[in-house]
C-alpha positions as CSV (number, residue, x, y, z in Angstrom):
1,X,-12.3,-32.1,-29.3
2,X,-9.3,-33.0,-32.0
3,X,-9.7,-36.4,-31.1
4,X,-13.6,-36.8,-31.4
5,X,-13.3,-34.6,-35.0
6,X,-10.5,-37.2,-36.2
7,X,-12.9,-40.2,-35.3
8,X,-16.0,-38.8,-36.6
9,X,-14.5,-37.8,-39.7
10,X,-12.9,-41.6,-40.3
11,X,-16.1,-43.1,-39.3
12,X,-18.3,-41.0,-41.6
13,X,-16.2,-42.1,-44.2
14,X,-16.1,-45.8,-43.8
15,X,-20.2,-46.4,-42.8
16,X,-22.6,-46.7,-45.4
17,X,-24.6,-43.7,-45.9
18,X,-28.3,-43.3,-44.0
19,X,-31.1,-43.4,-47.0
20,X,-34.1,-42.6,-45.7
21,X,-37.8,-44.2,-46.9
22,X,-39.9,-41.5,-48.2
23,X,-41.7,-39.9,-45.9
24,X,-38.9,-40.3,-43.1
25,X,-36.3,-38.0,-42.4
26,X,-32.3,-38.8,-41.7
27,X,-31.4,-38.2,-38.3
28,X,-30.5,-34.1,-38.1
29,X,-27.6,-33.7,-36.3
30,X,-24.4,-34.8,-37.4
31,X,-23.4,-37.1,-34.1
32,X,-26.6,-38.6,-34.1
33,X,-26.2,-39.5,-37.6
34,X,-23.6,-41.0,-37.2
35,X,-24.5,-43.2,-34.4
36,X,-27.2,-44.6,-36.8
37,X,-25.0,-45.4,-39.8
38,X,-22.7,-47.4,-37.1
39,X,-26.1,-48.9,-35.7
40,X,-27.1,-49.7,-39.4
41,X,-23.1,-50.8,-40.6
42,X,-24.2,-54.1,-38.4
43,X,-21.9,-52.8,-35.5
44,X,-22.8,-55.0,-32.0
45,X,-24.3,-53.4,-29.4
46,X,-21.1,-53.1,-27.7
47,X,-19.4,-51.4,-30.2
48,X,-22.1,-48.5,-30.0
49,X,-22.0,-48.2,-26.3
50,X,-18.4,-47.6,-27.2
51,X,-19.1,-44.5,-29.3
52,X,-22.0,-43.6,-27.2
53,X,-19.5,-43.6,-24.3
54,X,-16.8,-41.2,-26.1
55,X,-19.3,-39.0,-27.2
56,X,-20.7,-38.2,-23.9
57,X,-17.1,-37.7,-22.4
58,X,-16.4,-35.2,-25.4
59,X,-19.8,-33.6,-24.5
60,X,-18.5,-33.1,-20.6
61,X,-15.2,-31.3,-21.8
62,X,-16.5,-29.4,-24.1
63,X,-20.0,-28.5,-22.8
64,X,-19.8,-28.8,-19.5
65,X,-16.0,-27.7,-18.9
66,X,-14.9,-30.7,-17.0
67,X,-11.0,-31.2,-15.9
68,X,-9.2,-33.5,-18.3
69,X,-6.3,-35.0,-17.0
70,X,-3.2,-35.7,-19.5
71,X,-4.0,-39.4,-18.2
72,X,-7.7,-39.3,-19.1
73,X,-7.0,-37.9,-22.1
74,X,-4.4,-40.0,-23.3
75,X,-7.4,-43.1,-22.1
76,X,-9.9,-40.9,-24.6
77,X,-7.7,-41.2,-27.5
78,X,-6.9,-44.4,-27.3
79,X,-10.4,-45.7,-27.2
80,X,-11.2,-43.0,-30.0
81,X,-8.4,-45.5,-32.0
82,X,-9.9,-48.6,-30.9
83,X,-13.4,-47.7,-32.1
84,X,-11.7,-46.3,-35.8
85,X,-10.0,-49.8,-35.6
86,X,-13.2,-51.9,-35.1
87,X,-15.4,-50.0,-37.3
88,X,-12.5,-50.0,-40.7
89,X,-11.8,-53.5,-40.1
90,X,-15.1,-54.5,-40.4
91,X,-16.1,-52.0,-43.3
């Protein structure tokens, strides 16, 4: 959960802002908004299946109680560090 908070936080503060055309409304929650300032920060696909990836594994161990092993977790952070990489060096 620490982790996923520490990469949302740095990523929300690196990606251009959502400014939605009147009449439309910016996506509502937070996770999903974020996933659409990374879409429009010009991230490659690739780079979103990343997130899209972490964020479901955060939603398993925190929603759904699944076992984390030290090992899977250490696996977690790392990738968590690899997306904050990616997304500040091209930001």
């Amino acid at each position: 959960m620490t982790a996923w908070a520490t990469t949302a936080g740095m990523l929300a503060a690196v990606l251009p802002p959502i400014v939605p055309r009147p009449g439309e409304e910016a996506p509502a929650a937070a996770d999903r908004a974020l996933r659409s300032r990374l879409q429009l920060g010009g991230a490659p696909a690739g780079l979103v299946a990343v997130f899209d990836g972490l964020h479901r594994l955060r939603d398993a161990a925190v929603q759904d109680r699944a076992l984390v092993t030290p090992e899977a977790a250490r696996h977690y952070i790392t990738g968590c560090e690899r997306l904050i990489e990616e997304v500040v060096d091209t930001h």
